[in-house]
C-alpha positions in Angstrom: 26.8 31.3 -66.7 27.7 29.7 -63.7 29.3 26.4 -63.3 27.8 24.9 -60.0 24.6 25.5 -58.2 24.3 26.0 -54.5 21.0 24.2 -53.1 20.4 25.9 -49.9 18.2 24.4 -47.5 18.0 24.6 -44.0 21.9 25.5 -44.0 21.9 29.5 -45.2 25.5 30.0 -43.6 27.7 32.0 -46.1 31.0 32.3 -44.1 31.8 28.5 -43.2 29.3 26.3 -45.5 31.3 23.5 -46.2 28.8 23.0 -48.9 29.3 26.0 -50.5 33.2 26.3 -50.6 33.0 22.9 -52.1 31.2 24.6 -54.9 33.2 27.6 -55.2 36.5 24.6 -54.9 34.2 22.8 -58.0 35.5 25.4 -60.7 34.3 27.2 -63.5 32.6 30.4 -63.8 30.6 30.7 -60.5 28.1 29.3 -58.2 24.3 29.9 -58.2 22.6 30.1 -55.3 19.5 28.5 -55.2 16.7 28.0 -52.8 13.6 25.8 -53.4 10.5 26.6 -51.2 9.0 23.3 -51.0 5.4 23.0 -50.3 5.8 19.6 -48.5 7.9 22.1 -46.2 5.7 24.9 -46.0 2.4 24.0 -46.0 2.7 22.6 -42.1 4.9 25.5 -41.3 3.4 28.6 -39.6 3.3 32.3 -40.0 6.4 33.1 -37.4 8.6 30.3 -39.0 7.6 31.6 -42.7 8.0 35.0 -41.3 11.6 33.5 -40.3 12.4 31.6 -43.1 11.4 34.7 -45.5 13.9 37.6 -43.5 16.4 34.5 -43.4 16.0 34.7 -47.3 15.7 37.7 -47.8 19.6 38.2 -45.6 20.8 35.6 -48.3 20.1 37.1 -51.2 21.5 40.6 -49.7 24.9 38.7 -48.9 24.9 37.3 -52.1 24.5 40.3 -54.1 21.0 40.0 -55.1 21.6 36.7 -57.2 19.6 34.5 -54.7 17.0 32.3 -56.9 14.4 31.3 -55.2 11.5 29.2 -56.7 8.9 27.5 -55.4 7.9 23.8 -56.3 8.8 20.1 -55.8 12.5 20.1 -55.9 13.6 17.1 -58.0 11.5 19.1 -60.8 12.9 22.8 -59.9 17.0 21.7 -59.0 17.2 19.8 -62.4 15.3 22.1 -64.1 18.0 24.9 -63.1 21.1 23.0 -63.4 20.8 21.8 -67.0 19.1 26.1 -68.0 22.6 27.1 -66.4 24.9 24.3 -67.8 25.3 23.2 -64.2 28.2 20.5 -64.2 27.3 20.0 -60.5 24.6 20.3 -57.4 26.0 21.0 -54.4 24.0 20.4 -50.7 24.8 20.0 -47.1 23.7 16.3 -46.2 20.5 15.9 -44.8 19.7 13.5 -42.4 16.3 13.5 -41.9 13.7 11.0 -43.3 12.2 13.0 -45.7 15.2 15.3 -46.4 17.1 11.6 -47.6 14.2 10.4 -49.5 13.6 13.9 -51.2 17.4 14.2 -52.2 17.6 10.6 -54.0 14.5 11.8 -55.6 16.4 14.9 -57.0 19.9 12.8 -57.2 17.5 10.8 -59.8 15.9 13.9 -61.7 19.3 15.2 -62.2 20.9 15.0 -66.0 23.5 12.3 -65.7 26.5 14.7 -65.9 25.5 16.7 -63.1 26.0 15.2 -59.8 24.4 15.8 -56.1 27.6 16.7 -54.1 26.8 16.0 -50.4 29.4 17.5 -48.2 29.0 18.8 -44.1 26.1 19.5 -42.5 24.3 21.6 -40.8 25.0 20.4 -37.7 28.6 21.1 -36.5 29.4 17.1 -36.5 27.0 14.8 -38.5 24.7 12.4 -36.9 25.7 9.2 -35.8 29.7 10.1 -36.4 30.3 10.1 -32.4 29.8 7.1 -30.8 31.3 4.6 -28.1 34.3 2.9 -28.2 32.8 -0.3 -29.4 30.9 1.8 -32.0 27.3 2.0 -30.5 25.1 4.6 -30.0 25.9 7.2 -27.0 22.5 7.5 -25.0 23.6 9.7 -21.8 24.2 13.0 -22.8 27.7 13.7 -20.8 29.8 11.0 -22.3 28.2 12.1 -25.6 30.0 15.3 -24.7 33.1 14.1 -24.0 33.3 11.9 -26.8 32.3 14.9 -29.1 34.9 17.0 -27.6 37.1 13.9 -28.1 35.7 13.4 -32.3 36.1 17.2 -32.7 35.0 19.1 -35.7 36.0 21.2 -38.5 36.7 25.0 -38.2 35.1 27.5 -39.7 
């Protein structure tokens, strides 16, 4: 049974997901991968993005050998649910930064048996929001010295 579960969201990157190395890096037997089609997601999406989202899936579960899990419900029942019928001792996600995506992931953070943590690590984006900023530490607003401050930041390789 595998050890850690891989939450994929909006992230479905397999060869430089921070978030999933960290769960291969967690140990144990293996990682599940795990994707959780959330109606508060789909129901305002239309049939192009589903169409989208379902080859994107679809690609997934092909790299992955066929051992893609996807289940549809509210995800701090589903991820939970998973994680303690595998033995999970972790829950591993790329950071969301969005309202809802925050909100939804304390809700699952708080579903989760206590030995199983949330592991937040990366993001989707290739430097989190709000980590390049001025020198005095506000906000860039101009989008050319936002550029040369995220050249400046950097970010991690693939």
């Amino acid at each position: 049974m595998p050890s850690t579960v891989m939450w994929f969201r909006r992230d479905l990157r397999l060869g430089d997901n921070p978030a999933l190395l960290a769960a291969r890096d967690a140990g144990g037997d293996g990682v599940l991968p795990l994707f959780v089609l959330d109606d508060a997601l789909r129901r305002p999406s239309g049939a192009p993005r589903l169409a989208f989202l379902y080859r994107a899936l679809r690609a997934l579960d092909e790299a992955v050998g066929g051992r893609l899990v996807v289940l549809r419900g509210r995800p701090e029942s589903v991820v939970p649910r998973v994680a303690d019928e595998v033995g999970a001792s972790s829950v591993h996600v790329a950071a969301d930064f969005g309202p809802y995506g925050r909100e939804r992931d304390g809700r699952v953070e708080a579903a989760l048996p206590d030995r199983v943590p949330l592991v937040r690590t990366g993001s989707p984006y290739a430097v989190a929001p709000g980590r390049v900023r001025k020198d005095d530490g506000t906000r860039l607003r101009v989008y050319t010295p936002f550029y040369r401050a995220w050249l400046r930041h950097g970010w991690r390789d693939p």
